[in-house]
N, C-alpha and C positions, 0 to 999 in steps of 0.2 A: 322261419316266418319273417317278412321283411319291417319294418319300420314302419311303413305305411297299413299292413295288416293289420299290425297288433293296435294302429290306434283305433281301423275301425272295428276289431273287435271290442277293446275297452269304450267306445263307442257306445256299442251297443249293450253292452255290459250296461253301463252310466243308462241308457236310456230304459232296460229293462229295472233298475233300481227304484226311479222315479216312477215306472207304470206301477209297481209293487205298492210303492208308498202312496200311490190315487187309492189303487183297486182294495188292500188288504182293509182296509176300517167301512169302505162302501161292501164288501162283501162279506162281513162279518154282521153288519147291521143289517143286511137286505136275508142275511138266512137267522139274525133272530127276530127281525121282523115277522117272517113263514113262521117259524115256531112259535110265535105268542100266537099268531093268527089261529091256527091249528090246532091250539091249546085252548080260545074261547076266549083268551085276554085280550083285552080292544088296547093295542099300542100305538104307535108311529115308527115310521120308517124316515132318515134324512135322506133327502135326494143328494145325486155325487157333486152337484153345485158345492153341498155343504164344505166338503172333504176338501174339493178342489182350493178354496179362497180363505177356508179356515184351515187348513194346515200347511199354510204358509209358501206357497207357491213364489207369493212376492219377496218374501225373505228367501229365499234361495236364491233369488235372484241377484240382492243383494251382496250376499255371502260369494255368488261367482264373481262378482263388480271387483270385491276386495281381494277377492285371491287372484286373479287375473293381475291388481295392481301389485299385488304381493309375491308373485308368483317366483322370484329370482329368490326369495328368504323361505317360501314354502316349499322349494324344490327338493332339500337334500330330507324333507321331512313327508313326501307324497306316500310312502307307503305304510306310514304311520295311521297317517288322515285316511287311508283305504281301509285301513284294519280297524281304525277307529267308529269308520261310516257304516263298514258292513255289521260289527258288533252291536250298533247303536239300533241298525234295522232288523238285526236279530232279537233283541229286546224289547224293540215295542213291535214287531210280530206275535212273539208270546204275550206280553201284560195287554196288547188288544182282543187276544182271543180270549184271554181270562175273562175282560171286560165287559166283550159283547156276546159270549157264549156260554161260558160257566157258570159263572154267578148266577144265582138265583135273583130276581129281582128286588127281593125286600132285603140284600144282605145289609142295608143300612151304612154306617163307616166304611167298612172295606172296598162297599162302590165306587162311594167319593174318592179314597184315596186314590185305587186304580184308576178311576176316571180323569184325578189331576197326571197322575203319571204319564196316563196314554198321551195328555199333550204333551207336556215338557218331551216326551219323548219323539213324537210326531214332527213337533218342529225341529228340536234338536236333529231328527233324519233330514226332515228337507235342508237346514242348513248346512250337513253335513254333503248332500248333496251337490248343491250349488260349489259348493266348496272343490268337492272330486274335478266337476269338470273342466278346468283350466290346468290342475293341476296332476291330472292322472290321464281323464280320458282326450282331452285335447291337448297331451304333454306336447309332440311334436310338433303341432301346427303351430302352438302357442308361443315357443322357445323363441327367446329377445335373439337379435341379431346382434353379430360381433361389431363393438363400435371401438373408435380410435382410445388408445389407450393414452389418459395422459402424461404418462412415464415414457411415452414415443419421442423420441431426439434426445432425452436427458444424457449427459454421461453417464456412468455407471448403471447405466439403468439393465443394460447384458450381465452385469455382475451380480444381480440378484437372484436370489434361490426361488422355487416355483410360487411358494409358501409368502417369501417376503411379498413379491409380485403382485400376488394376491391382494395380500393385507392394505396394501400400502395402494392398488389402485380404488379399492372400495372406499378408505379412509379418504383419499385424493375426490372422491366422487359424491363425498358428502355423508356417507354414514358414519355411525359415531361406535366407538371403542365396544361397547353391549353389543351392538348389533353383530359388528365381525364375528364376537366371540360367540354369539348365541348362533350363527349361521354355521361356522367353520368347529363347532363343538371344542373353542378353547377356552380359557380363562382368561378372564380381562389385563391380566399379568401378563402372559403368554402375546398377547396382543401387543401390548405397549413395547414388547422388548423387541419382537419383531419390527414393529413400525422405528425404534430407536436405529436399529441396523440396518434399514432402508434409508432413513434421512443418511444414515453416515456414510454409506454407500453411493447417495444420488448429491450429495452434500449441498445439503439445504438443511436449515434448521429445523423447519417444521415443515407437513406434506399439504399446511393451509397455504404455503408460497406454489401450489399447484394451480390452486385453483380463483379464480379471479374476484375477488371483491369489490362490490358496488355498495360503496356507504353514501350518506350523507342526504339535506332536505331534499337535493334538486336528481339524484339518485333515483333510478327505477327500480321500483322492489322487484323481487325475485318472484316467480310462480308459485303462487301453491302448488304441493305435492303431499303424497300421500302422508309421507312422514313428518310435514313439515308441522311446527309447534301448532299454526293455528286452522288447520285444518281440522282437528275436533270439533271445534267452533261451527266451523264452516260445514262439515256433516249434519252436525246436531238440528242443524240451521234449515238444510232439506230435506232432511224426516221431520219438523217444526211445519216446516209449507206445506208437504204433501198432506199431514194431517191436518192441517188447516181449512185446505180446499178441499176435503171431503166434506166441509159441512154443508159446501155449496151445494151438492147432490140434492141434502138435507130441506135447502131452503126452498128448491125446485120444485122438491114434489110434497113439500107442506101442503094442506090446505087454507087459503087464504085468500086474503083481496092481492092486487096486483101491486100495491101499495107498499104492503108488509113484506113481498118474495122480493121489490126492486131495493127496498132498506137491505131487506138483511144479506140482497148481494152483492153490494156497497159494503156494507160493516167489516166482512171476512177480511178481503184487500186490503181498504184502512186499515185494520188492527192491523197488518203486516206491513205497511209502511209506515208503519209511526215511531216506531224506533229506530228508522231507518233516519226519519226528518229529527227525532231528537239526535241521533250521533250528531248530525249534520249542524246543530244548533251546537252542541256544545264545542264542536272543534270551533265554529267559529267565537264561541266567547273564551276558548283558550289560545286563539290565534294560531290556529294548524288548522289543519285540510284532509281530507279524506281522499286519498290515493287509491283507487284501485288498480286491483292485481287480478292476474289472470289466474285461473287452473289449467292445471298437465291435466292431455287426453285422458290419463290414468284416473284421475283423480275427478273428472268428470263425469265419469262411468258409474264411477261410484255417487255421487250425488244426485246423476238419475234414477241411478236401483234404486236412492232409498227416498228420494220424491214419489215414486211411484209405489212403493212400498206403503208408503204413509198415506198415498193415494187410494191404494186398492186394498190394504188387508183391512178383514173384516168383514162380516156379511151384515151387519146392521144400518141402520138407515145412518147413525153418528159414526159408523165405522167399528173400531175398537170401540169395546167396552167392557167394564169389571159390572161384576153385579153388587149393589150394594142395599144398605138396608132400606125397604123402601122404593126400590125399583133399579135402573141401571144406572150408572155414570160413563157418560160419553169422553174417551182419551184422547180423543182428537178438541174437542175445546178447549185440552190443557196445548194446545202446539200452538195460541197462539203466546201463551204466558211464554212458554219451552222457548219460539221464536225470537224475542224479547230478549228471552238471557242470552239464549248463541251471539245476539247483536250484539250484544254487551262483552260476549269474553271472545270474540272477534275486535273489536273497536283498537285496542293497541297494537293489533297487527296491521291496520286499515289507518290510522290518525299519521301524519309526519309533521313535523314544525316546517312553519312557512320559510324562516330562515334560521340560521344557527352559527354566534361567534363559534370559530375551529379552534383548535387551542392543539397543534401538531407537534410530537414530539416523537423522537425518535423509538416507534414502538419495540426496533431490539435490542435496543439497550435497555429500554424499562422492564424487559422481560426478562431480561439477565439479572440488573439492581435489584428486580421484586425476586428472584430466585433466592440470590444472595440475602434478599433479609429472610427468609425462611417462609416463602411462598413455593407450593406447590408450581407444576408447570400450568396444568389449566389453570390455578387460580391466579396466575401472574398475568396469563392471558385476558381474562378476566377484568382484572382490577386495571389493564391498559387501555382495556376498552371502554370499561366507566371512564378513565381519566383523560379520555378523548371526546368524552360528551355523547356517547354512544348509548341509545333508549335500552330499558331491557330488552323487549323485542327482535330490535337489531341484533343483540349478544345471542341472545338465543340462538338466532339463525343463521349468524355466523360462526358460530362456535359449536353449533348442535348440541345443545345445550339446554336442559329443562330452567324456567321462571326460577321455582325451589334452588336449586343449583348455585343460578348469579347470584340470590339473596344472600344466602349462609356465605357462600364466596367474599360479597362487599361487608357482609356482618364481620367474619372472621379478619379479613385485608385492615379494615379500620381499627381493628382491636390490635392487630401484629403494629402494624406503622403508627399507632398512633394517632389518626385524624379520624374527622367526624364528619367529613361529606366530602363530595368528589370535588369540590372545587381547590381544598386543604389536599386532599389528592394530588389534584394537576400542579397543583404550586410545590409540593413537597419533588413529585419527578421533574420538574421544572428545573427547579431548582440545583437537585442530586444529580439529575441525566443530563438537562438543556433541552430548548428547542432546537427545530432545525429555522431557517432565516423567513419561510412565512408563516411562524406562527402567526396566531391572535387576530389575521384577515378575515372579516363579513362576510361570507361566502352567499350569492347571490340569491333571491327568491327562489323556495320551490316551484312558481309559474313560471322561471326562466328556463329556459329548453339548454342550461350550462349542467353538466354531470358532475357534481364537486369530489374533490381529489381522485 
């Protein structure tokens, strides 16, 4: 069987999975529907609407958004996630028929339990779902195309083993030490030593001389991406909006004057621009600007599924909702609070200083002197970067590097060396290392269209 068969049998496979998980809880319900009927008990039946929009149809959708971006680190693991999907749809197959067919109706507990089961379970299959199809049933259409390696023209770069290659072009291409090792099934050890033998072999100190750095005020950030620090933020942000604007549905088909439906579709919008007009207030009373950045395709995909996620799940008129004492609580009211924070723990990826004295020193020598006093290599890296005036932020993502991380790092670096802020810093390698001849230059406004260093 060729290539092209077997995807569209897996195809249809994936496709026959999804009709199971419409049809299995609509057919279960509609035959004990018949059987109360039958039996003289006046019940209800849900119609397959229910099924369709409450079991998550839009989260699956999602859940394809992210595997699709993910698909290069979920590869070596698709037949895990197969075994794990069909397992999952084998189990709420059974705990659904238990649900809507066994049980007697008055068994009290045991309903409710099986009944929260059936969903954790229900969705847990559609997301599993969504999941399969990038990575299973549209393995080969999906497959990234061969792009330029940037190990291409180095010397030694024919001298490397198939293994080092690897290591050393994923590190070179931005992901960080965990990641190799949790893809390639080695140990973070196992990782470092490989990538040591590559620098020694491509002779470059570090495989960050691969790849090209843009620091600085007047600097264009980099894209988001899937992985990048503040893209959490930036997710959180469009499941926040899409549950937002479900309330508008809400306002629409209220009963009211004409009066109350145009307020309250006014209100929605403003609440989600208001945090937006506070950042904008306080960079300016910190004298920084708010730069925006683009998103990768990839990572675009994904904040559509989960706008429309936020949009569409739920069959209520608020959308989601919990039931509480008292009546329901609507979860979509809480996206625009949700919104609010994302603004907030997006903001120092978004804020940059208008202008910024540079204070440049020779960062390989400081990485050598910070070795030599008993720094780590990331953390020498680190602590050069603080002593170049460099935000967390920026470290973070130029070093792939978690918030937590730089903290303990500049905790630790200040206890080793002895100072107590990076300015005691820059003056101590100043000092130990020297500048190069333009330190200490003004480097121009961020509205000047000049790219610094």
């Amino acid at each position: 069987m060729g290539e092209r068969s077997r995807t569209v049998a897996r195809t249809a496979l994936w496709a026959a999975w999804g009709l199971a998980l419409l049809l299995l809880p609509a057919a279960y319900q509609a035959y004990r529907y018949n059987v109360q009927l039958s039996s003289g008990w006046e019940g209800y039946g849900l119609p397959l609407s229910y099924f369709l929009w409450t079991s998550a149809i839009p989260l699956s959708a999602v859940t394809a958004a992210v595997a699709w971006a993910l698909r290069d680190r979920l590869e070596c693991r698709r037949r895990a996630l197969t075994g794990v999907g069909l397992a999952v749809l084998l189990a709420y197959a059974l705990v659904a028929a238990a649900y809507y067919l066994w049980l007697p109706v008055g068994a009290g507990g045991l309903v409710r339990a099986l009944g929260w089961a059936e969903r954790i379970l229900r969705w847990g299959s559609w997301a599993l779902w969504g999941t399969a199809l990038p990575v299973w049933a549209l393995r080969a259409a999906v497959r990234p195309t061969a792009s330029a390696s940037p190990l291409d023209g180095l010397g030694g770069a024919d001298a490397l083993s198939e293994r080092e290659r690897a290591i050393a072009e994923a590190l070179a291409t931005g992901s960080t030490v965990a990641q190799v090792a949790a893809a390639l099934g080695l140990s973070a050890s196992t990782v470092m030593t490989y990538r040591s033998r590559a620098c020694e072999k491509l002779g470059v100190a570090s495989l960050d001389e691969l790849r090209p750095v843009v620091r600085g005020a007047g600097a264009v950030p980099a894209a988001f991406d899937v992985a990048s620090p503040g893209a959490p933020a930036l997710m959180a942000m469009a499941l926040c909006v899409g549950l937002s604007l479900r309330l508008l549905s809400r306002v629409t088909m209220t009963s009211g004057s004409s009066w109350h439906q145009a307020l309250g579709l006014l209100l929605v919008p403003a609440s989600l621009a208001v945090p937006w007009a506070v950042l904008l207030v306080y960079a300016r009373l910190r004298g920084m600007r708010v730069r925006p950045r683009w998103a990768t395709s990839r990572l675009g995909l994904v904040l559509l599924a989960l706008a429309l996620f936020g949009l569409l799940a739920g069959s209520g008129w608020y959308g989601l909702e919990v039931q509480v004492p008292g009546g329901f609580l609507s979860l979509n009211a809480l996206g625009i609070i949700g919104n609010a924070c994302a603004v907030a723990a997006l903001a120092p990826y978004l804020l940059w200083p208008r202008e910024r004295v540079t204070t440049t020193l020779d960062e390989e020598r400081c990485v050598l002197y910070l070795r030599g006093r008993g720094a780590g290599e990331l953390q020498a890296h680190v602590l050069t970067e603080i002593a170049l005036g460099r935000t967390t932020p920026e470290i973070c993502e130029s070093l792939h590097v978690a918030r937590g991380t730089v903290n303990a790092y500049r905790a630790q670096g200040y206890e080793l060396l002895g100072v107590h802020s990076s300015r005691e810093l820059t003056d101590l390698l100043a000092r130990d290392v020297g500048r190069v001849p333009s330190a200490g230059k003004t480097r121009p406004s961020a509205d000047d269209s000049v790219t610094t260093e």
